[in-house]
Structures are given as C-alpha cells and as structure tokens.
N, C-alpha and C positions, 0 to 999 in steps of 0.2 A: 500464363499467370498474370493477375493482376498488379501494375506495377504500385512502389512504395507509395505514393503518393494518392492513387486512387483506391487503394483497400483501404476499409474503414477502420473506426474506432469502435470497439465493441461496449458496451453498458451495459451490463449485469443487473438483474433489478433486486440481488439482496435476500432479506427477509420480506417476504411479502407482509408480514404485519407489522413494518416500522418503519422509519420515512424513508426507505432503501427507492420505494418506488417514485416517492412525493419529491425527492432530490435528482435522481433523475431528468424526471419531464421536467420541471423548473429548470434544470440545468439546460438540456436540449432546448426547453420553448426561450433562451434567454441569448443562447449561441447559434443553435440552427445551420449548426457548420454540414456541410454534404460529406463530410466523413463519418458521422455520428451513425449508431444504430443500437436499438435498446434491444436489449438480450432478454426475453421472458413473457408473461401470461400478458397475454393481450389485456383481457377482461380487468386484470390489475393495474393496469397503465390506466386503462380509460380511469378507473376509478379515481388514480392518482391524480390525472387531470381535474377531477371535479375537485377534488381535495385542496387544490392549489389554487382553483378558479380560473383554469386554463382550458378556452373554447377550440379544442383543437381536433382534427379527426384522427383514427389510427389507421394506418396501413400497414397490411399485417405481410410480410414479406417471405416468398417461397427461400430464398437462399439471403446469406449474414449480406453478401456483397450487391444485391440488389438496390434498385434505386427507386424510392417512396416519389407519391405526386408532390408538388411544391406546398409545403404549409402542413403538412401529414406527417403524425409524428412516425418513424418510421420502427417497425416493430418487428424483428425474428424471433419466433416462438420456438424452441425447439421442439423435438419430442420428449416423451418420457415425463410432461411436468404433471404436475397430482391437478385432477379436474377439477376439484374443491377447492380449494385457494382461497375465493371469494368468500366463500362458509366461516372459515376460520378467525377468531374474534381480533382483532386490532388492540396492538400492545400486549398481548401473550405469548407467550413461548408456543410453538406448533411443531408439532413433527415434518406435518405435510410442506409446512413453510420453509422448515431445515433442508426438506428433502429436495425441493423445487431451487431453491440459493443453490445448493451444492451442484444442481442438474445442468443450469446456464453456467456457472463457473463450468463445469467441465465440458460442456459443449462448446463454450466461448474457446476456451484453450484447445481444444483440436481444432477449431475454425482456422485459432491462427498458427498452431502446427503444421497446418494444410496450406500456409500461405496465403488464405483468404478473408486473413484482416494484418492490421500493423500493431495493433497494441488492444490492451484491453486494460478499461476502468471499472472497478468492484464496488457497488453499491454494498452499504455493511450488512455485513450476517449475526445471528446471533449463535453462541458458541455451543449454547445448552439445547435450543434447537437442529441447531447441524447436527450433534451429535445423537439425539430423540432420531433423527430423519433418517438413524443407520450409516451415520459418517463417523468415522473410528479416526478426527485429525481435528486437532483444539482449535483450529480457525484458518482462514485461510490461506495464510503464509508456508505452512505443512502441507495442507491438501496441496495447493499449487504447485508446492515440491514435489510429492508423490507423483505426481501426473506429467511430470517433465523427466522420469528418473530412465533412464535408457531401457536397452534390452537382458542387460545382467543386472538389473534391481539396484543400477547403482545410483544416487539421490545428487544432486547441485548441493555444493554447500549454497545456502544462501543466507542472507543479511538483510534484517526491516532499517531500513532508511524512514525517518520521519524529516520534514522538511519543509519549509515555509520562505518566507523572500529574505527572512533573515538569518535562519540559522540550519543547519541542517546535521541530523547525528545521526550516526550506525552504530547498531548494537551487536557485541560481542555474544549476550546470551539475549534469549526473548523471554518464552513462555514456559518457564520453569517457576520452581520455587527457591526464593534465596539462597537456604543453604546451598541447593545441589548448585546454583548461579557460580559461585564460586569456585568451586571444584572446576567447574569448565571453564573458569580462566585458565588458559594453557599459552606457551609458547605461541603452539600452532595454531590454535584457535585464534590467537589474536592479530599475527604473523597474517593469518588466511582473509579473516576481516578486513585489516589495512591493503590486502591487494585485489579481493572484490569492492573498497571502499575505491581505490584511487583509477580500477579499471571505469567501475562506474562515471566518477565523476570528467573522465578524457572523452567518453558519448557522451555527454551532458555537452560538451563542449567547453569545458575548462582543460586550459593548454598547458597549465602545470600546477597541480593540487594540491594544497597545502593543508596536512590532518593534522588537527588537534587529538592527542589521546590521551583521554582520562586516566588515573589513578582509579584504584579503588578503594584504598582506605583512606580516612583522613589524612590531609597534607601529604597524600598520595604515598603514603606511610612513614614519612620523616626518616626519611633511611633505615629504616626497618624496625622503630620502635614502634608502630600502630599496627603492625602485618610487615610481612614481606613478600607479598603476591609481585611489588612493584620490582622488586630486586628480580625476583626467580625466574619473572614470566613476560611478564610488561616489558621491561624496558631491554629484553633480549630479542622480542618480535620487534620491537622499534628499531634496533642495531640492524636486524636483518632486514628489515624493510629499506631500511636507508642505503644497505651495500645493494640491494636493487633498484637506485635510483626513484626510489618513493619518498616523497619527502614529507616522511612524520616526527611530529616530533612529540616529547614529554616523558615520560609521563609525569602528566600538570595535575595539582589538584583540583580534583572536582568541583570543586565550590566556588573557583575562577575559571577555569576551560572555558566555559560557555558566554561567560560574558566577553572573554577574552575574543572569542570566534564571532560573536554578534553582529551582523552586518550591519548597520543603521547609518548610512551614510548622510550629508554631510560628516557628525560630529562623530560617526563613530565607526570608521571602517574594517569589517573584518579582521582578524590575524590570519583564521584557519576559512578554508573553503569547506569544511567539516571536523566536526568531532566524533571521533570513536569512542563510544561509552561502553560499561564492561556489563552493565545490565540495565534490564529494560525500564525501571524506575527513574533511577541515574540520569538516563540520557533522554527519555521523554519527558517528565515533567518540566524540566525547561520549556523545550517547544512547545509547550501544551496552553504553558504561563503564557508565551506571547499570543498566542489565539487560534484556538482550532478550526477558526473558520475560515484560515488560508490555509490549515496545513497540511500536506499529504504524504500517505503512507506509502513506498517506493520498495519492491522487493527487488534486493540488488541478487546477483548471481544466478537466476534464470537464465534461461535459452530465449525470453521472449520478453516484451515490457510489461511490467504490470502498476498501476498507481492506485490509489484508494484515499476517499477520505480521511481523515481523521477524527472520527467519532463513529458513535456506536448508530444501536438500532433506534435509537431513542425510544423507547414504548410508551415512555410518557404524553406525548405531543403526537405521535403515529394519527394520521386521519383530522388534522385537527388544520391542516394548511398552513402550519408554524414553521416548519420546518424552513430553516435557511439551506439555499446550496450554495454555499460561498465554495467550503471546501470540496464540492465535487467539481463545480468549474475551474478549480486550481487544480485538483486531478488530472483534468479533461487535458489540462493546457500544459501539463508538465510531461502527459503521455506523449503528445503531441511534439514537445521536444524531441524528447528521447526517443523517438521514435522516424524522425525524420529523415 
C-alpha cells in the first residue's frame, strides 16, 4: 500500500453544470501539487479549462493513484458516469449531472476506503439535481455518511464544521427545518458534538481546544425566561464534557460567542479555538459574513477526511470563467492538514 504521504488528494468535479469543474482546474493549474487528482468526465475538465482560459492537456489516468506527464492536468474517470454530460445546458438543474456528482463522490470514497488516496475535496453539488439523478440524501454531508456506515447499517454520527483562518463553528443540527432543529437539541446530541468537535480539532493539530458553545435563545435564555433548552440540555452536555477533560465552555449568547472566538490577531486574538452552534443558520452566517472565499466545509466524525468549499453551484456565472477558487484552494490546504 501506498504510504501517507504519496497517496493522493482526490477532487471531485461536482455538478458538472456549475463552477464545481471551473474551480477545480483553476485550483490544480494554480498549486500543481503531485498529490492532486481530479475525480470525473474528462470531456468536462477539458471544457473547464477553456472556461477559465487555461492552456493545459488532460491526462486521463487508468487508476486514482497514478502519476500524470508533468504540466497534465491529471484526470481519473471512473466508471458508471452518464456519457451526455457535455449535452446538458450550463446553470440548470440535470439529473444526468446529479447522477455523475453523486458517481465520483462515491467512487472517490472507496478509493480511499481502499487506502489509495488520503483525503478527499468535493467540488459543490446541487441538492435538487442529486436528488432528480436518484440520490434519496439532501447533500453531501448524509450521502458521505451513508457510504461510511458499517456492516450492521450503523451510520458515524457526524458534524459540518465550517472554517476559515478566523473562526471556525460546528453545528449541532444541519439540514433540517427549524422547528424540528430544536427538538434535536438534546443532552446527547450536544454532549456527542463537543466530543467529535474537540476529537477533531487534536488532528488538526491543536494541543488543547478551547470550545465556545452557543446558547440558543436569546441571552442564551436569561436563566430561563426566553426558553430553557439552556438549563435542560446545554449546559448539562457542557458539565459533562468538561468531567471528560474537554474544555468547553458557556453556554454564551449567541450574538457574542463568535466575536468572542474571532481570531484576528494582532488586535484581536481568539478566546475559543471553535464554537459549537445548535443550528445551521446560528453558526454559519457568521462565517459566511467574514468571506466565503477562504472558507471550508469540514465533515468532522467520518472514518476518512473530507473538506469542501463553501459555496454553492453558482449557476449563475457556471461557463462564464468568473468563477474564483479561493475557497477550494483553502479546501485543498486544510485536507492536506488533516490529513498528514
């Protein structure tokens, strides 16, 4: 087997009708790291390059771990993708495009099940597409789970990490809807976050973690005249957290937590090495504020690394060579961590 260091980094090429592929090749033709390998339709890459104005050849490779001529973007095709691809209009929802994302994501994840890569970064999918393409899992963060879940059907809990140079938050709930968000503030749900949260952050290489955890009502409910989710649940997972040598603290209101955590050194150095937020609105729109063009999406509690930009398909701008890949080369560099 190929050791850590020489398996690659795999690149998913996404929606093939949104800048999943144009961020990509901009990403590779800007790093060119020999660990890099673009996961998907060759014919899509090439295209991508012309998209982006990048004069590049594709090498189209038999196995993820082989190794491209110098200056060749290097390309593993799996099988199983829709031969139409190309056909399919730019900036619309596709089934065939749903189907072809979902194909490389689970192709990528046995590769490196199999040992024959180290990590892998996800070009974005679009959710209404995966689903048209006969994927029954609202985005990627489920599918991945599904596909990691043992031999008795049992599933990882797992946790979206969003995270940029300055701040970084896990979320308690993701891709629900409000009401039911709440309801799954639990003990243990929140208990089980703070210890995929602080397991994460010790491979990161942070040698002692320091979590900020939100509240969820106002002034984290004022001792329990705005709610008492903080009394019942909150702040009994942070007890327990804490008699396990985890060191969280709060529950702090929401509407300070995150400044509070803010890295922005000189003037303004961190408290928290992350925040636990209780849902997905809560604890992203901060990071979102500061710029999604560093920031990446980190699914903690896997068997394997996973990073992703942060941001969508854009169908807007798709083919149009606008596309920035700020945030998939912070992707590329955070797998590359975590992964070392």
């Amino acid at each position: 087997m190929n050791t850590t260091s020489s398996r690659p980094l795999l690149l998913t090429m996404g929606d093939a009708c949104g800048i999943g592929p144009e961020i990509a090749v901009a990403a590779w033709a800007a790093d060119r790291g020999a660990d890099l390998r673009l996961v998907g339709d060759a014919g899509v890459f090439r295209r991508a390059l012309g998209f982006m104005g990048l004069d590049l050849p594709v090498a189209v490779l038999d196995q993820c771990d082989d190794v491209a001529p110098p200056d060749c973007l290097p390309v593993w095709q799996p099988s199983g993708l829709p031969t139409d691809l190309l056909d399919q209009p730019l900036g619309q929802v596709s089934a065939q495009a749903g189907a072809a994302a979902a194909r490389c994501i689970i192709a990528a994840v046995h590769e490196q099940q199999s040992g024959r890569s180290r990590a892998l970064v996800t070009a974005p999918i679009h959710k209404e597409a995966l689903h048209a393409g006969g994927i029954d899992h609202p985005g990627h963060t489920e599918l991945l789970q599904a596909l990691c879940g043992d031999a008795q059907g049992r599933l990882p809990p797992v946790r979206m990490m969003l995270a940029n140079d300055e701040l970084r938050v896990v979320l308690v709930t993701i891709h629900v809807a409000l009401r039911q968000a709440v309801d799954l503030i639990t003990t243990g749900r929140v208990l089980q976050t703070l210890r995929i949260t602080d397991e994460a952050l010790r491979r990161a290489g942070v040698a002692a973690p320091r979590i900020g955890v939100a509240g969820l009502n106002p002034h984290a409910g004022e001792g329990g005249l705005f709610g008492d989710e903080e009394i019942h649940h909150i702040a009994p997972a942070i007890e327990q957290a804490r008699s396990l040598g985890i060191d969280a603290r709060g529950p702090i209101a929401p509407d300070t937590v995150f400044m509070r955590a803010r890295h922005a050194p000189p003037a303004h150095p961190g408290e928290f090495d992350a925040v636990v937020a209780m849902t997905h609105d809560q604890g992203l729109i901060p990071v979102k504020y500061l710029g999604v063009e560093q920031g990446v999406n980190v699914t903690l509690g896997l068997p394997l690394v996973r990073t992703s930009p942060d941001h969508g398909t854009a169908f807007d701008i798709a083919g149009s060579g606008r596309a920035d890949p700020a945030s998939m080369a912070a992707a590329i560099r955070m797998a590359r961590t975590m992964s070392a």
